[in-house]
N, C-alpha and C positions, 0 to 999 in steps of 0.2 A: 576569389570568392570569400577566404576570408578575412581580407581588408576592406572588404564590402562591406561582411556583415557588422564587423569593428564599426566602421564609420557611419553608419546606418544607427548602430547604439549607442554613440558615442554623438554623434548630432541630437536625438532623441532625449539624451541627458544634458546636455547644454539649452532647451528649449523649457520655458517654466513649465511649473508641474499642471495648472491648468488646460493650457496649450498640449502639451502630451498626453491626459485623459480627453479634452475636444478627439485630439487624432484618433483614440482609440475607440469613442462613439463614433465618428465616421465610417472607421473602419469596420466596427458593426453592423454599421447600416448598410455599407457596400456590402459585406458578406450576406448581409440579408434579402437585399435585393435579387443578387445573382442567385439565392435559391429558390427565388418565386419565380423569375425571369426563367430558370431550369426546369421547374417543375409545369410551367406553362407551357413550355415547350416539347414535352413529352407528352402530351396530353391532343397536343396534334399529329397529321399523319407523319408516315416516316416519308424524308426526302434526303438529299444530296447537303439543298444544303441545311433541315435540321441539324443532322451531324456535324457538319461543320460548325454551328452556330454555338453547339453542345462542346464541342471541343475547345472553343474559344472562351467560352466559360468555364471550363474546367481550368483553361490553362492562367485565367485570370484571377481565379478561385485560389491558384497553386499562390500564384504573385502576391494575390492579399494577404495570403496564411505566412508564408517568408516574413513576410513583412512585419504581420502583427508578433511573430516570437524577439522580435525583439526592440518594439515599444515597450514603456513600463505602465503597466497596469496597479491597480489598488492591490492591498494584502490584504487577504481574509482576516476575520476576526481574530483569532489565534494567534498571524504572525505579527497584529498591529498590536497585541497586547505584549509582543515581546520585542520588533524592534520597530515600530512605528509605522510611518508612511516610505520609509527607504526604499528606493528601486533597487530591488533583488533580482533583474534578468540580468544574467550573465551577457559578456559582451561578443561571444562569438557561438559559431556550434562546438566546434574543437572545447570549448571551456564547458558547454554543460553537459558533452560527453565527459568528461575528466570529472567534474563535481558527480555526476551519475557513477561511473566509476568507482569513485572513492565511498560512494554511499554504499553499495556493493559489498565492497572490501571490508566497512566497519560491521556490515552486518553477519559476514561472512566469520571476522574476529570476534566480536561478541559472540557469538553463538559457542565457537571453539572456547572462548572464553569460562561462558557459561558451564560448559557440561564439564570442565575439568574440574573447579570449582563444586558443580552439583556432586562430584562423585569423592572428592576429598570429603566433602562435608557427609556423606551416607556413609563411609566406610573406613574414612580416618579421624574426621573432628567432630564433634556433638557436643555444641557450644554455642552459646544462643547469641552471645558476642558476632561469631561467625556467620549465624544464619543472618542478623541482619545485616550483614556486611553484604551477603549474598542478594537479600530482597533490596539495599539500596543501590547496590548495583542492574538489577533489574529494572526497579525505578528511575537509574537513571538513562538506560537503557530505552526506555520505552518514552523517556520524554523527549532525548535527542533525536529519538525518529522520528516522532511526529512533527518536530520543527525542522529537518533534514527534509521530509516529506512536502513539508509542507512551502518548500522552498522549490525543488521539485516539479510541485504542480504547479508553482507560478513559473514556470521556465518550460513549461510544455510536456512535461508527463502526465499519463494518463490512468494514473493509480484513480482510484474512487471508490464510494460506497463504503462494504462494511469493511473487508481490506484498512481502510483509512480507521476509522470506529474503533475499530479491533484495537488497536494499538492505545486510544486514550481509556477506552475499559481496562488494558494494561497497567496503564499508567494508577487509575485510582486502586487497583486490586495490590499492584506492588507497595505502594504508602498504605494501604490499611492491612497488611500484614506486616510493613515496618513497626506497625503500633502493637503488635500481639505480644503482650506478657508471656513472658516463659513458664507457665503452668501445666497443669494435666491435659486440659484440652488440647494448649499446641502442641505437647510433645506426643499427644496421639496421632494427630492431623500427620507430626513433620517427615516419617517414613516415607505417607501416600504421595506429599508434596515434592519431596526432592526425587521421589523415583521419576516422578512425572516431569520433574527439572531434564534431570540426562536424557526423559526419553524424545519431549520438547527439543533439547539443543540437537540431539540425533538427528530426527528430522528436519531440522532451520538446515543446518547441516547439508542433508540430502537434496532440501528441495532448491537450494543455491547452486551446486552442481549442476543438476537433471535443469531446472529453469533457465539455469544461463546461455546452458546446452541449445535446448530447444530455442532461446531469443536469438541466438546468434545463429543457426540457421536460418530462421525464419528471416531475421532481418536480412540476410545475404540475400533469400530469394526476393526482399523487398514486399515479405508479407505483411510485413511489423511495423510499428513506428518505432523510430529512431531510439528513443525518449521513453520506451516503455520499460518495465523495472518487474526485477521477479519478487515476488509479494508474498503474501501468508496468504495460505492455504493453494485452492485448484484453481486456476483460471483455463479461460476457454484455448488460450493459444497453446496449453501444455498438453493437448489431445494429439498432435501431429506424434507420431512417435511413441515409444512405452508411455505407459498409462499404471506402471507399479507402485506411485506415489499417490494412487487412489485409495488403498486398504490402511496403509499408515498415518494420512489424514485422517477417515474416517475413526480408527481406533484413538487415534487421538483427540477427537471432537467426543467420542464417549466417553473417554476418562475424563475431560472436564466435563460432564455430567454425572461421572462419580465422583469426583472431588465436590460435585455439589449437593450430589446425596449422600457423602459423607460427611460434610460438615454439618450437615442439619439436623444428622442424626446425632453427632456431638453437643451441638446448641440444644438440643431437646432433652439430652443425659444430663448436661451441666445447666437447664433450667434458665437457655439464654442468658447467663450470669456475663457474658463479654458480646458486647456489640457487633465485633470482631467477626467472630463464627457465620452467624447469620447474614451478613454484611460479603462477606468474601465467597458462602456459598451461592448468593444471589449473583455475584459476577460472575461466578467461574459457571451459574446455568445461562448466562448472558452469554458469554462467552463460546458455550455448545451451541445455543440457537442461532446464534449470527453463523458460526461456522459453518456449522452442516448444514442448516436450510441453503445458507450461500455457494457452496460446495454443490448439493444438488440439485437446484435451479440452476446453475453453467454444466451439471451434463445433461438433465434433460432439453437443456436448449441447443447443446452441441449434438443432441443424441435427434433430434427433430432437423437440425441443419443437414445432417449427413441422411436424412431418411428422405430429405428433401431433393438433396442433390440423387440419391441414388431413384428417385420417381423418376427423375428429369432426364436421369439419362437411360 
């Protein structure tokens, strides 16, 4: 299997780049067909051989989907402005389980990173040298994700929405607190913000454990896709099991809505006098609204799925 799928990517890369987006529009179209071809077919009565007709398209459906993970596709905007038009599918499954993997693992070390760092800097150094040593570490942090991610999604993960968002609102809130002069307003802000650092890593922390947890079972029983990745914040697949990383999200989707009604109230004492203030409160309530609206929209949909299952049965 795979020396197959090697040689499958590996032909796919020796055929010019036009020729391999042709295959990939075809392979569109086939996918699109078999699900009009399916849905047509459910709409008649039940027979012998409907289902079998249905199974035969599933099982064709499976063969296009193989296929298409390792064609090369175009790179979103994002990774053409960083490495061009390059084919970024890896060459087997074994390699982007391993690149998955290792994304994992960085996430996992940045965050321990993080909070030793946050807790030096609250209770042994206070040194603005320091701090920004900390928010360009953050910065850098948040932009290796997103192009780590974004690699990822062209390799068949199915991270999306504000999940993904999340991270480049990161990104511009880390560089504009790199620019914060060290005066009164920041060194009022900096207690609220590093508390908020350690309590931030705590959870990355937690939810890497408890998420890897849950994926690895789930994929055992074949609930999951292969390729799926534990994320910031609540997703739907982390309901099987404890559900105790629900009160520590949401307390932390409020305190980025104090940190953003703290800083406003700073920019209104100092008379908006630094860009700064008002600029980083606006993201950190950006920040609360993508979270918690997104957070509870996947349980009242999870909370509807199981209301639905228990009608049915």
């Amino acid at each position: 299997m795979l020396r197959q799928e090697q040689r499958i990517s590996q032909n796919s890369r020796e055929l010019p780049l036009a020729t391999q987006f042709m295959q990939i529009t075809s392979l569109t179209a086939n996918m699109k067909k078999l699900k009009i071809l399916k849905d047509s077919l459910k709409r008649t009565s039940s027979s012998d051989e409907k289902k079998e007709l249905l199974q035969k398209i599933d099982e064709q459906k499976r063969s296009l989907e193989d296929l298409g993970k390792f064609l090369p596709r175009k790179n979103g905007f994002y990774l053409r402005l960083i490495v061009g038009q390059i084919n970024l599918i890896l060459d087997s499954t074994a390699e982007k389980f391993r690149y998955k993997d290792e994304y994992e693992k960085f996430k996992l070390y940045c965050s321990v990173t993080m909070l030793v760092f946050a807790v030096a800097l609250t209770f042994f150094i206070s040194h603005r040298v320091f701090d920004a040593m900390f928010s360009f570490l953050l910065l850098w942090y948040y932009c290796t994700l997103t192009v780590r991610e974004s690699i990822l999604i062209v390799n068949g993960s199915r991270i999306k929405g504000w999940w993904v968002m999340h991270h480049y609102v990161s990104v511009v809130l880390s560089g504009t607190n790199v620019t914060w002069a060290d005066n009164a307003a920041y060194r009022e802000f900096r207690p609220v913000f590093m508390a908020f650092s350690i309590y931030q890593s705590l959870v990355q922390v937690m939810q890497y454990y408890y998420q890897s947890g849950c994926l690895y079972r789930l994929r055992a029983l074949g609930e999951r896709h292969d390729m799926d990745l534990t994320s910031e914040g609540f997703q739907s697949w982390m309901w099987r099991g404890l559900t105790f990383l629900l009160p520590f999200l949401f307390f932390g989707h409020f305190w980025e809505l104090y940190n953003a009604w703290t800083l406003m109230n700073i920019a209104i004492a100092f008379n908006f006098s630094e860009w700064q203030v008002p600029a980083i409160s606006l993201l950190f309530f950006t920040l609360f609204c993508g979270n918690f609206f997104t957070t509870i929209s996947v349980v009242i949909q999870k909370q509807r799925k199981r209301s639905g299952k228990a009608k049915k049965a």
